[in-house]
TIBA-571900 format. One record per residue: residue in three letters; y, x, z of N, C-alpha, C, CB in turn. Coordinates in steps of 0.02 Angstrom, whole numbers, padded with zeros to 5 digits, always signed. Each point is the difference from the previous one (the first is absolute). Glycine has a CB too. Example, Ala and Ser with C-alpha at 12.3 -4.5 7.8 and 13.67 -1.06 7.14 Angstrom:
ALA-00284+00660+00390+00059-00045+00000+00060+00045+00000-00059-00095+00062;SER+00112+00077-00098+00059+00042+00003+00055-00039+00037-00032+00059-00108;
//
This chain:
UNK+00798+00259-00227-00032-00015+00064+00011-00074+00017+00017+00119+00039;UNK-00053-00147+00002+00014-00079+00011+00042-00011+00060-00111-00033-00049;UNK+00158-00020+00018+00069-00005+00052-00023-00035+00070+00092-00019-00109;UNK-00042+00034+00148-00015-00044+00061-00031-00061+00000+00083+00046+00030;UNK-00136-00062+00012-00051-00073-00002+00086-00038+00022-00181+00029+00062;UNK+00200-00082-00081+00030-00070+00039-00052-00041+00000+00116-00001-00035;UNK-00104-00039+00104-00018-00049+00009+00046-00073+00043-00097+00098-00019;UNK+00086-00153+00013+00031-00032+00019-00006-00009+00082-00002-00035-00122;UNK+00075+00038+00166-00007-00030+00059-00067-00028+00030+00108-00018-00033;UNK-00123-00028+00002-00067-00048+00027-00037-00014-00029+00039-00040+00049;UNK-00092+00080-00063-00047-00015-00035-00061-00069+00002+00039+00123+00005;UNK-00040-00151-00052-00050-00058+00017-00053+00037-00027+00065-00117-00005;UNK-00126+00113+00046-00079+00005-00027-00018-00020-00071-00027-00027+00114;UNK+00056-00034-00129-00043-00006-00037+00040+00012-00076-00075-00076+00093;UNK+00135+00119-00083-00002+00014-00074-00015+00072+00012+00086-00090-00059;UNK-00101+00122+00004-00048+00048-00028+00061+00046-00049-00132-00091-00001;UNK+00128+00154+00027+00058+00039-00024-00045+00057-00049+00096-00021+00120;UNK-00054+00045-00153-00053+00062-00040+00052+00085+00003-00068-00119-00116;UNK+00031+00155+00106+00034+00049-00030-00047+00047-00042+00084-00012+00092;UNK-00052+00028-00152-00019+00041-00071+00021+00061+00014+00014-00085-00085;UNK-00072+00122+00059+00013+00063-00006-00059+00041-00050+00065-00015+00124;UNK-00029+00062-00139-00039+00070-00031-00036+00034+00012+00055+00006-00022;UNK-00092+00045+00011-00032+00068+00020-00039+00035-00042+00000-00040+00094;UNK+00013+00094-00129-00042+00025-00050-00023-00047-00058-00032+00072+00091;UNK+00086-00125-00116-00021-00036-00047-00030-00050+00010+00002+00076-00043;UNK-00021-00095+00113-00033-00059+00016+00047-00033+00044-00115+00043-00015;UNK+00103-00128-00008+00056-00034+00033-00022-00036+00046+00062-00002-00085;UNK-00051-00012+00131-00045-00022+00089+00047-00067+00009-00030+00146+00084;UNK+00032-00213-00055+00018-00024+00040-00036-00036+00057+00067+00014-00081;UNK-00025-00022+00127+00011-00010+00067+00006-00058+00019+00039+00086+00002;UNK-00089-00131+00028+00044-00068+00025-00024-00008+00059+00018-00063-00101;UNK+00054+00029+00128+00010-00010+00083+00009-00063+00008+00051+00099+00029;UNK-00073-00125+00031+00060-00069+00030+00027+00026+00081-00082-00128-00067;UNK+00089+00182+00089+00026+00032+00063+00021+00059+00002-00060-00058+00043;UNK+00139+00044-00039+00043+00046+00007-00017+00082+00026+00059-00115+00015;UNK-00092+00090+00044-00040+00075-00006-00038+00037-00041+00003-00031+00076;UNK-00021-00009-00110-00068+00036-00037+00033+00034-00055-00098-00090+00022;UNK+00157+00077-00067+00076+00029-00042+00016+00034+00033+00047-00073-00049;UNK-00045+00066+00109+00046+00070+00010-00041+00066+00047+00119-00092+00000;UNK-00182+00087-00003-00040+00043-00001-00038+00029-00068+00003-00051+00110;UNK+00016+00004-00168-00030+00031-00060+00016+00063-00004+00001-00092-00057;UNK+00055+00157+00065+00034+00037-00027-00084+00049+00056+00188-00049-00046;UNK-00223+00005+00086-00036+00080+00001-00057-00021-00041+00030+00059+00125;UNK-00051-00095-00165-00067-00007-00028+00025+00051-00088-00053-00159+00084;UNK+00127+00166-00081-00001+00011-00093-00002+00089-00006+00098-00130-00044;UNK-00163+00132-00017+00021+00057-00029+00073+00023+00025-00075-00033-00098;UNK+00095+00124+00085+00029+00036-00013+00044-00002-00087-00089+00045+00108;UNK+00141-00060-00086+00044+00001-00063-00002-00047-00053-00008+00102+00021;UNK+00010-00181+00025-00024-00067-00017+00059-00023-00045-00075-00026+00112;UNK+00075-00024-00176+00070-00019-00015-00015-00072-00011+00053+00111-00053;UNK+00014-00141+00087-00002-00056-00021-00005-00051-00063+00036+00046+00084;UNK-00071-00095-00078-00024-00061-00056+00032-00072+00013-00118+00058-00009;UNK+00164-00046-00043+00045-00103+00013-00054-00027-00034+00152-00007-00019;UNK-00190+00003-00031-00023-00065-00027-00082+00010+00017+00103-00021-00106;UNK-00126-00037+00086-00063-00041+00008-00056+00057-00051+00070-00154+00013;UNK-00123+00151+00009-00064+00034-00039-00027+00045+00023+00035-00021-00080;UNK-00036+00021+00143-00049+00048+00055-00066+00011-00041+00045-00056+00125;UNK-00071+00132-00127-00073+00009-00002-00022-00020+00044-00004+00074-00049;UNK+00030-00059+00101-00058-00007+00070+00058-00050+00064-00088+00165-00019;UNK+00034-00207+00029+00047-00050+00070-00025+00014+00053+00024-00100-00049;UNK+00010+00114+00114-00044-00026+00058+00046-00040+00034-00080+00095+00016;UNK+00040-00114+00027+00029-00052+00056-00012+00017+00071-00019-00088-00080;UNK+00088+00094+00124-00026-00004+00059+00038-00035+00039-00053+00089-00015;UNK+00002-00149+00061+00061-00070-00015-00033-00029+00074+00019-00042-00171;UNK+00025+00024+00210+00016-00035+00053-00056-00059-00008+00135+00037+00009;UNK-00194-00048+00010-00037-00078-00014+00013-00054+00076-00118+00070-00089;UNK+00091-00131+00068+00002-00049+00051-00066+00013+00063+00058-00088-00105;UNK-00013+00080+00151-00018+00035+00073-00095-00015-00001+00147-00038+00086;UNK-00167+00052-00027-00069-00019+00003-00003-00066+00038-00040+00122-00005;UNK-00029-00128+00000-00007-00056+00052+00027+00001+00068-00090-00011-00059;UNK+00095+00071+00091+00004+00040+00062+00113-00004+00005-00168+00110-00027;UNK+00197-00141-00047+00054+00010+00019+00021+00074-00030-00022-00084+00101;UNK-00025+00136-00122+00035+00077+00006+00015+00019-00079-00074+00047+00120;UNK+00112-00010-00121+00046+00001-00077-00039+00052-00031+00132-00030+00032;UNK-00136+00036-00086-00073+00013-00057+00050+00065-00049-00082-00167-00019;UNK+00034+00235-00012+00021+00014-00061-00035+00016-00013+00075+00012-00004;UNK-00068-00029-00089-00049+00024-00031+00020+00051-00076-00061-00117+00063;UNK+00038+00159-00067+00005+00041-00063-00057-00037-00050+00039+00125+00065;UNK-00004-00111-00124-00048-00016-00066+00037+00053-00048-00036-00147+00014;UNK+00000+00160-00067-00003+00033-00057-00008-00044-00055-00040+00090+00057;UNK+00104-00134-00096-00017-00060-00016-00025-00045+00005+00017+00041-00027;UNK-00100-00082+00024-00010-00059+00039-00047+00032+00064+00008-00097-00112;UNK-00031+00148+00088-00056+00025+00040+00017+00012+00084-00038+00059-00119;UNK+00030-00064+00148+00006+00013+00088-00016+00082+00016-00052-00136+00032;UNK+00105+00166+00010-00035+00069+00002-00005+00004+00095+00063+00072-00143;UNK-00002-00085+00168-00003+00003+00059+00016-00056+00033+00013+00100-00016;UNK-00027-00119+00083+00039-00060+00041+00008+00003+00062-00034-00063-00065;UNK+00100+00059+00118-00009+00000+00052+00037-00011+00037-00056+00042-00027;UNK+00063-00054+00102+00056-00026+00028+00084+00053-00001-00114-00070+00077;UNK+00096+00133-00084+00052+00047-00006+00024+00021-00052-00034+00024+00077;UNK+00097-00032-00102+00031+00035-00046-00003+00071+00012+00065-00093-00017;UNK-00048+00130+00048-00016+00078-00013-00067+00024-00032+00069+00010+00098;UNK-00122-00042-00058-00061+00066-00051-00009-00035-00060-00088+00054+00094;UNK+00107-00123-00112+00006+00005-00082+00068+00041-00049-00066-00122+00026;UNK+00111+00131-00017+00031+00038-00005-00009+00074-00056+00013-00072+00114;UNK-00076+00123-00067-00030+00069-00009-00035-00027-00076-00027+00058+00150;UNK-00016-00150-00142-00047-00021-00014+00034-00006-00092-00057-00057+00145;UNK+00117+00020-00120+00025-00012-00085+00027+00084-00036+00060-00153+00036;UNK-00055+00197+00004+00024+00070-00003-00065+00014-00067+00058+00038+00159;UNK-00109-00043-00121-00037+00034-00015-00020-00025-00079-00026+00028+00132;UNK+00030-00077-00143-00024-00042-00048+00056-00005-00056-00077-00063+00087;UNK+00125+00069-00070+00049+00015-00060-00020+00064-00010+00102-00071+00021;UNK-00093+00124+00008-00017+00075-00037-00052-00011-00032+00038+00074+00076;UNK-00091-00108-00056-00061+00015-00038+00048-00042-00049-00137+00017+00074;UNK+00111-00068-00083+00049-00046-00059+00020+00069-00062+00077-00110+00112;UNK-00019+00131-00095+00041+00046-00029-00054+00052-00009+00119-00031+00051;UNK-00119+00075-00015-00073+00037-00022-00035+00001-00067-00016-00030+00103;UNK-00021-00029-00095-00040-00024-00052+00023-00028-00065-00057-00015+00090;UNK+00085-00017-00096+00043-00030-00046+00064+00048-00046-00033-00103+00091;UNK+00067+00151-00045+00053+00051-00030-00057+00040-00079+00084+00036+00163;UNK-00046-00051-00226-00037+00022-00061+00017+00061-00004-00004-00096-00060;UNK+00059+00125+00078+00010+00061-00017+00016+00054+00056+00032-00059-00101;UNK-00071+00036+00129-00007+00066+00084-00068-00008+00025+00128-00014+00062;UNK-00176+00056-00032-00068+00011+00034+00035-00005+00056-00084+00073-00067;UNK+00068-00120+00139+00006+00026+00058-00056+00023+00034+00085-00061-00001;UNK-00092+00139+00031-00049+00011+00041+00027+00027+00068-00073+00016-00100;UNK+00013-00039+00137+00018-00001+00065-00005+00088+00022-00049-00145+00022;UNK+00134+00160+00014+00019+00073-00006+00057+00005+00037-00043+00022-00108;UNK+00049+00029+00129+00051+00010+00048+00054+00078-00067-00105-00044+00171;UNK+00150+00030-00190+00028+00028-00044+00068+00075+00015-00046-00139-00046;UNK+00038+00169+00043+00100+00033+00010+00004+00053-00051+00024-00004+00143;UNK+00038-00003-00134+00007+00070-00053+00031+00065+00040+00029-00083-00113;UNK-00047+00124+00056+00022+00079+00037+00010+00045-00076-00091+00000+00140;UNK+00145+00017-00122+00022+00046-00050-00006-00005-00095-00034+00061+00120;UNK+00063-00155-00112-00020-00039-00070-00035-00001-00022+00052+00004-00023;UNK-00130-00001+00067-00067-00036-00019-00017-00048+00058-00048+00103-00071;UNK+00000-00135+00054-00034-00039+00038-00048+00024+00032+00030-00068-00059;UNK-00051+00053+00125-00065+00011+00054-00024-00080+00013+00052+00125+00074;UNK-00114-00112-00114-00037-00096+00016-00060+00027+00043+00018-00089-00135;UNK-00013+00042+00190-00062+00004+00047-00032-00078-00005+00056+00101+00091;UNK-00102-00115-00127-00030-00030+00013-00064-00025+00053+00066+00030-00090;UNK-00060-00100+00087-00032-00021+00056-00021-00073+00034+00054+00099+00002;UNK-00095-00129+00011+00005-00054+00049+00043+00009+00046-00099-00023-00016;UNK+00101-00036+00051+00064-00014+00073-00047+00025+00037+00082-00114-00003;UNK-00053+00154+00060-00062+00019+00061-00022+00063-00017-00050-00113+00019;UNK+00067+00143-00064-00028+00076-00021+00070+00061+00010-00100-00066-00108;UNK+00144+00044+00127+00050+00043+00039+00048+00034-00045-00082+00020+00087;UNK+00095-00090-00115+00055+00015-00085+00065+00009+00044-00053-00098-00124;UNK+00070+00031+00158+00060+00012+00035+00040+00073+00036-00052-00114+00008;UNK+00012+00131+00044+00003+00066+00040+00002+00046-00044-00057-00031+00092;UNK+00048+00039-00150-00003+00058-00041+00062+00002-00028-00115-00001-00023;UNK+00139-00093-00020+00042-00008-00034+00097+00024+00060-00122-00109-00092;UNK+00093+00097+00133+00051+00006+00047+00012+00067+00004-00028-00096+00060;UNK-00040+00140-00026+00011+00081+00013+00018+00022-00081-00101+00025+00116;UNK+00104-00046-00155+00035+00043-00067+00054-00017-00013-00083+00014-00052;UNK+00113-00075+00073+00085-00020+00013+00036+00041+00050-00024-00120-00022;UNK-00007+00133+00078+00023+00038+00055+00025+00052-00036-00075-00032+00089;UNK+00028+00062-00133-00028+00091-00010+00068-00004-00064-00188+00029+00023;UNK+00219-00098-00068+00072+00005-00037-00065-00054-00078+00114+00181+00057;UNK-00163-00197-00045-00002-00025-00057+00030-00058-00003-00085+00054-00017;UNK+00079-00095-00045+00046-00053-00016-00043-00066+00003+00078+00079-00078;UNK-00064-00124+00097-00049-00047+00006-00006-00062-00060+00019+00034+00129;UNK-00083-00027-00150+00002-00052-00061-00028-00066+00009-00009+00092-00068;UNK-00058-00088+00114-00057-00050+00016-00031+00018+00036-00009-00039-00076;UNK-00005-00004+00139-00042+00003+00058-00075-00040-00025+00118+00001+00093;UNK-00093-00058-00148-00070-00037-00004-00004-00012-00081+00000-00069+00130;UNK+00017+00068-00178-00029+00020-00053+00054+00066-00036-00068-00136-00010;UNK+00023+00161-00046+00022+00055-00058+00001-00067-00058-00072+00148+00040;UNK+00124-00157-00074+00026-00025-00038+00003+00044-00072+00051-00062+00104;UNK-00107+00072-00150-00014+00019-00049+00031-00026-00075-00088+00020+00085;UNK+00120-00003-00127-00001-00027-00068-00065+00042-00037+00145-00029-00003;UNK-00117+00009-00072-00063+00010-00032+00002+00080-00020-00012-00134-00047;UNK+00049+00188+00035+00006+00050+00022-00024+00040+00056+00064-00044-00057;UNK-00078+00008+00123+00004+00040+00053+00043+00012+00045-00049+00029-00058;UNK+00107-00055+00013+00057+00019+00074+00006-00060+00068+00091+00063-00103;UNK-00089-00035+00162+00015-00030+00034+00065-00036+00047-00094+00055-00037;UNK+00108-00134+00050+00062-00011+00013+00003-00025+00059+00027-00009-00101;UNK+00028-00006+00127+00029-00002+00062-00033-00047+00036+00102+00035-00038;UNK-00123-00052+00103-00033-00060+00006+00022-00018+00080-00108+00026-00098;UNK+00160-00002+00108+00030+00030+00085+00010-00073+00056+00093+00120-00068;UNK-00151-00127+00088-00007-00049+00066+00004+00039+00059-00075-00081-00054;UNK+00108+00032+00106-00005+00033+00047-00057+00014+00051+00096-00030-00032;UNK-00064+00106+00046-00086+00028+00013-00022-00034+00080+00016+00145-00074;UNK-00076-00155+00098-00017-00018+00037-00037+00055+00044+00015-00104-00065;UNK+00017+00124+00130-00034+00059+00028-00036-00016+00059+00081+00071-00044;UNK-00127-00025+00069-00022-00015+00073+00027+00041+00056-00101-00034-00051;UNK+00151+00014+00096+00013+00065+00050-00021-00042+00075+00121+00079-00078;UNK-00184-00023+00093-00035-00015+00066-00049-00062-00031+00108+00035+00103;UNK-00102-00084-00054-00044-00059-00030+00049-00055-00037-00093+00016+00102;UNK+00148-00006-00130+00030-00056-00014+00025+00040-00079+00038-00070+00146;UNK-00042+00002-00182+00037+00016-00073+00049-00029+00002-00078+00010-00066;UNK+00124+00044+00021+00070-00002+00008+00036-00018-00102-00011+00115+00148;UNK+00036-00150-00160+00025-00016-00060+00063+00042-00014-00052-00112+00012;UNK+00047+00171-00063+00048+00020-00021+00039-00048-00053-00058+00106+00034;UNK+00100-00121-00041+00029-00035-00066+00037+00058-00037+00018-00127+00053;UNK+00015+00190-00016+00056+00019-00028-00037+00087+00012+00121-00120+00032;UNK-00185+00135-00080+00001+00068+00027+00021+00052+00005-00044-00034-00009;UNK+00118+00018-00052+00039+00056+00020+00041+00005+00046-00011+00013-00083;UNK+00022-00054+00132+00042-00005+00058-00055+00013+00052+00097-00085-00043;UNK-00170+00087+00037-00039-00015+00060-00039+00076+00000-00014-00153-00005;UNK+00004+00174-00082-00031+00064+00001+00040+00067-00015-00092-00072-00031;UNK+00150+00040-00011+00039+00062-00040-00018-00005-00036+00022+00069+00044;UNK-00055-00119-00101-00038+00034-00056+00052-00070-00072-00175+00061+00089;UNK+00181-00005-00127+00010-00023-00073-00059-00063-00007+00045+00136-00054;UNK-00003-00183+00003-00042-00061-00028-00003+00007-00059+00025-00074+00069;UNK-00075+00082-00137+00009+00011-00059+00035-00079-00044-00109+00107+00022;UNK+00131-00068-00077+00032-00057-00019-00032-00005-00083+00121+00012+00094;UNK-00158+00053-00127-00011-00003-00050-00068+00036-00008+00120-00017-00024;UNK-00178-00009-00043-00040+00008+00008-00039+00099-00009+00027-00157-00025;UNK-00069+00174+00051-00023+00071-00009-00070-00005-00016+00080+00051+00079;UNK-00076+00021-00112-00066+00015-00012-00049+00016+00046+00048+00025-00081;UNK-00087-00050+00069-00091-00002+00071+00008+00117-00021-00161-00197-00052;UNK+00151+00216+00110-00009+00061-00005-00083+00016+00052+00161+00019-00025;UNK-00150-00048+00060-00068+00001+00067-00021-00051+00010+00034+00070+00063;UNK-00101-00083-00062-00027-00052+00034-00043+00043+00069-00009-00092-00126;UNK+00014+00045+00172-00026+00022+00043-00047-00048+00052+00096+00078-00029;UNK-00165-00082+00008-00057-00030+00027-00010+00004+00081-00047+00027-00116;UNK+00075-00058+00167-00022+00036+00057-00011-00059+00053+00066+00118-00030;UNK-00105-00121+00074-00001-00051+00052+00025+00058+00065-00113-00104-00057;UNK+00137+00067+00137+00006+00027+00051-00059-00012+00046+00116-00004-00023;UNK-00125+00066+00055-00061-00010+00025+00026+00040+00066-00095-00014-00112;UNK+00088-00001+00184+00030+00041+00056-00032+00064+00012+00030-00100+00050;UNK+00008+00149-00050-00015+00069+00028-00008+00036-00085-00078-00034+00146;UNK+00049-00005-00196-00015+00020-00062+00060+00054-00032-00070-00122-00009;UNK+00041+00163-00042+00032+00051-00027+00005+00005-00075-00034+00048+00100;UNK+00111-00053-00106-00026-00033-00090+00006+00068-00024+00057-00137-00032;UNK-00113+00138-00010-00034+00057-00037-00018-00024-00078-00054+00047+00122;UNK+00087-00083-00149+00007-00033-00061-00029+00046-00060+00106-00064+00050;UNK-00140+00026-00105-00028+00013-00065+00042-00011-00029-00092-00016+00004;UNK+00083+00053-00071+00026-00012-00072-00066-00073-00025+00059+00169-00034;UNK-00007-00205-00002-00043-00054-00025+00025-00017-00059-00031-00041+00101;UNK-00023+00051-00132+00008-00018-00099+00052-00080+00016-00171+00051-00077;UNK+00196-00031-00004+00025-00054-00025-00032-00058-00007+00049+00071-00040;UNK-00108-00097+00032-00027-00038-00030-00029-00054+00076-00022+00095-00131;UNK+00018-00028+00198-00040-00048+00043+00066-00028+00039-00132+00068+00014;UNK+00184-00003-00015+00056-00054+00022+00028-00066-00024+00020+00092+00024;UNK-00024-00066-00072-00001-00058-00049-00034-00080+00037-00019+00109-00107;UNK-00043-00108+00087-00056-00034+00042+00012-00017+00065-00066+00055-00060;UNK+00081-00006+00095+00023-00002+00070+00041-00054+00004-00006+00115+00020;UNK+00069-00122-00061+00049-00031+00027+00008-00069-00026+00047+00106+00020;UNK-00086-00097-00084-00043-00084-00032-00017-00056+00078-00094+00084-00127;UNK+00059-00041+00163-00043-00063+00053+00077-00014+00026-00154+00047+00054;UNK+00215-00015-00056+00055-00034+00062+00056-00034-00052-00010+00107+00115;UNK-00011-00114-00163+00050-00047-00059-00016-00066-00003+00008+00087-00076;UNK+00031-00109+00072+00028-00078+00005-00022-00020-00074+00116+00008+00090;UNK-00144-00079-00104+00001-00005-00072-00058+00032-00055+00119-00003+00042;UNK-00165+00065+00044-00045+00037-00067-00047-00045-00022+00002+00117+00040;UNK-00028-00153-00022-00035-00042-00049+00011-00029-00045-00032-00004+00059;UNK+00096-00035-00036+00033-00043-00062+00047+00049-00059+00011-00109+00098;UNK-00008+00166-00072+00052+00043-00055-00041+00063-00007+00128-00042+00039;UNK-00199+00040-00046-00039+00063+00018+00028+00048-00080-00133-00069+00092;UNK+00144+00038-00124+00007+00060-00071+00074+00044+00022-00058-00096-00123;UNK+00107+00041+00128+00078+00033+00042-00015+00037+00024+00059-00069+00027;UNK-00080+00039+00040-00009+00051+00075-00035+00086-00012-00033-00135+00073;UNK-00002+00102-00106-00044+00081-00018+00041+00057-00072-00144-00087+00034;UNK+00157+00039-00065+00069+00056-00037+00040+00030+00048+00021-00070-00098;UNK+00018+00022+00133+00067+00030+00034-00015+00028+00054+00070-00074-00036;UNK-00137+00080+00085-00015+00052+00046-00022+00067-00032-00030-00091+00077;UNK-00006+00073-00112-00021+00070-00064+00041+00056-00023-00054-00082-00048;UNK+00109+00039+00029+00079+00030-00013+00038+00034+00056+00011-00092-00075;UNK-00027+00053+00139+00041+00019+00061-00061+00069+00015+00072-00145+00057;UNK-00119+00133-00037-00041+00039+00008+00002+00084-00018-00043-00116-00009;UNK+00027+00128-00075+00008+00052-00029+00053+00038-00006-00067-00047-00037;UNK+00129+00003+00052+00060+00029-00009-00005+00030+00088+00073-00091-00118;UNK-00105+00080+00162+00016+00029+00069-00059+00025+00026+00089-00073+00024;UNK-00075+00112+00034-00043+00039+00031-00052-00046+00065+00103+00107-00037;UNK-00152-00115+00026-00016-00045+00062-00056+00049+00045+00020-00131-00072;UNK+00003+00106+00150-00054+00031+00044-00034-00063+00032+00067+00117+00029;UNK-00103-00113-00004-00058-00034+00075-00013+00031+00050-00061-00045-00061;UNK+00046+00014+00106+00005+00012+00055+00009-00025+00065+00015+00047-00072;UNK-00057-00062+00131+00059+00010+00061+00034+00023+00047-00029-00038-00026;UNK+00068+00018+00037+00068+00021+00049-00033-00005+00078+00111-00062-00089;UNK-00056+00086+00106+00013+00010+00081+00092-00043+00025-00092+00154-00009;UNK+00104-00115+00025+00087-00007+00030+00051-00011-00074-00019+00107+00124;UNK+00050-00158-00113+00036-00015-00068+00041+00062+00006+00006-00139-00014;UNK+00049+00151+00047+00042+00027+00010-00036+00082-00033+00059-00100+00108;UNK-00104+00111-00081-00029+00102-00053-00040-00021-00062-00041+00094+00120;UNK+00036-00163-00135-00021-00008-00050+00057+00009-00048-00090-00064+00049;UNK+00136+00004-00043+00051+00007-00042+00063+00084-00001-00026-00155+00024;UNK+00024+00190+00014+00043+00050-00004-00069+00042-00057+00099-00005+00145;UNK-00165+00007-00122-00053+00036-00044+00006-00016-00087-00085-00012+00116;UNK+00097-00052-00117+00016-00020-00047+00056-00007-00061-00066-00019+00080;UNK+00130+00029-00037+00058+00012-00044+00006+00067-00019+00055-00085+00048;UNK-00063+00139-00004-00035+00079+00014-00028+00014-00073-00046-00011+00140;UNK-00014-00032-00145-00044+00035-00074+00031-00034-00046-00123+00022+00034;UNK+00139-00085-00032+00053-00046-00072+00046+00064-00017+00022-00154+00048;UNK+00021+00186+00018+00070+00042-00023-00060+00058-00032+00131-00023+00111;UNK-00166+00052-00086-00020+00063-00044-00044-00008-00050+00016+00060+00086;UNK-00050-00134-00106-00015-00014-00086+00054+00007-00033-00079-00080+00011;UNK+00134+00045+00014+00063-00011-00056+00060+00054+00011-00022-00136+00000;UNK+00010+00192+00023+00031+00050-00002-00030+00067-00061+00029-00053+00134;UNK+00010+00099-00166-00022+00054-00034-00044+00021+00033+00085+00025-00047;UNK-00105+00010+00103-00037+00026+00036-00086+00014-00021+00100-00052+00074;UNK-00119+00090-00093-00044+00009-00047-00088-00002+00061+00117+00087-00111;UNK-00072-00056+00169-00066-00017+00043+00011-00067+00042-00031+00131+00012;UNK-00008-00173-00015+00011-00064+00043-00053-00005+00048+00056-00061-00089;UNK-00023+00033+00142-00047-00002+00070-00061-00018+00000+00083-00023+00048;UNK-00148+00035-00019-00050-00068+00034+00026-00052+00012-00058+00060+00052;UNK+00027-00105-00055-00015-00085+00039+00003+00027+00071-00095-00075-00089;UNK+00042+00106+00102-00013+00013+00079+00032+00047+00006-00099-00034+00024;UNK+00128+00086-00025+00040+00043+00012+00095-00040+00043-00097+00080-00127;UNK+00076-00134+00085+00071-00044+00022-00027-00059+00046+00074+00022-00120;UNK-00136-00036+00168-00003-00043+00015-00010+00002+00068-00021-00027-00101;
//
């Protein structure tokens, strides 16, 4: 893991500090000239980041204190090596801004992992991948199945090898209670719920958007369209389209996938662990979909 940021007493502007690091094989650095901007890095990094002493970054960015405006007012700007991505008088919303752009970074670049966008947990040493865009009600689900004792793997991608199995990818989850979002960092102190530490096998995929008042009444869905399905939310599918489509293929067939949408996370997810326990039980008669929903 990467050790405590130091920094010096007094920082002068204009020298330019760095910090190296890891993630899935891809090596990222960081350059600053304001003390703040170091010691807010620790929220932009991947999950289970390790530190880098020497020189040879794949990927640089910069997000660096510039000379004031005409107006006198103090300037930042993000870049992605020389290129310019964001600029503005506040350090905070660039911040989310360099967040975002290292994951992709990592994302794309990691050779030996697919990331797709998925809200992940395990239950009973398989995996449950819900895939999804942001805004389609991955979170609320991923949460009501931590409540219900699952284990939490990924709120925002499924972390694939070339097998199929999926690995740990545990950020902290971001919830909505009332009108305000609330940052879990620690969900087992905030939900009760286990954090996985090692990778499992995809057992369910589960296709679903939230829709209010809605009643999830979920399909069986071939291998091949889940498959497909979960192609459009992968990182890299263009540039890794032969990968991507092996290792969802793999994840795919080896698990059971439904579609569908939902209603209330909370009877979704108890509906849901419900029919997982009586697939993977002896039990020779197994429930409806709707019978449990």
């Amino acid at each position: 893991m990467l050790p405590p940021i130091t920094l010096p007493e007094h920082q002068h502007h204009e020298q330019t500090l760095t910090q190296l690091f890891a993630s899935n094989g891809v090596v990222v650095g960081v350059r600053a000239n304001d003390a703040s901007v170091l010691r807010r890095l620790r929220e932009c990094l991947p999950p289970d980041v390790t530190h880098v002493a020497s020189e040879g970054a794949v990927s640089w960015f910069s997000l660096l204190r510039v000379p004031r405006d005409s107006r006198g007012r103090v300037r930042f700007e993000l870049r992605a090596g020389g290129r310019l991505l964001h600029r503005g008088y506040r350090l905070s919303p660039l911040v989310p801004e360099l967040d975002s752009a290292i994951r992709l970074e990592v994302g794309l670049r990691a050779a030996d992992r697919l990331f797709v966008h998925a809200g992940v947990v395990g239950w009973r040493g398989n995996a449950i991948v819900l895939p999804g865009a942001s805004g389609t009600g991955k979170t609320s689900l991923v949460s009501a199945l931590l409540r219900a004792g699952a284990t939490y793997y990924s709120d925002e991608y499924a972390l694939l090898d070339e097998t199929g199995a999926v690995y740990p990818y545990a950020r902290p989850l971001s919830v909505r209670q009332g009108s305000v979002r609330r940052l879990l960092r620690r969900p087992e102190a905030d939900l009760g719920a286990q954090v996985g530490v090692a990778p499992l096998p995809v057992k369910f995929i589960v296709h679903t958007t939230h829709h209010a008042g809605g009643r999830w009444e979920p399909r069986l869905l071939p291998p091949g369209r889940s498959a497909l399905a979960m192609f459009s939310h992968t990182l890299a599918a263009r540039e890794r389209s032969s990968f991507a489509l092996s290792v969802l293929s793999r994840a795919a067939h080896g698990a059971i996938s439904w579609e569908g949408e939902r209603g209330d996370a909370a009877a979704t997810a108890a509906a849901l662990l419900d029919y997982t326990d009586a697939l993977n039980s002896s039990t020779p008669s197994v429930p409806s979909l709707r019978s449990l929903t």
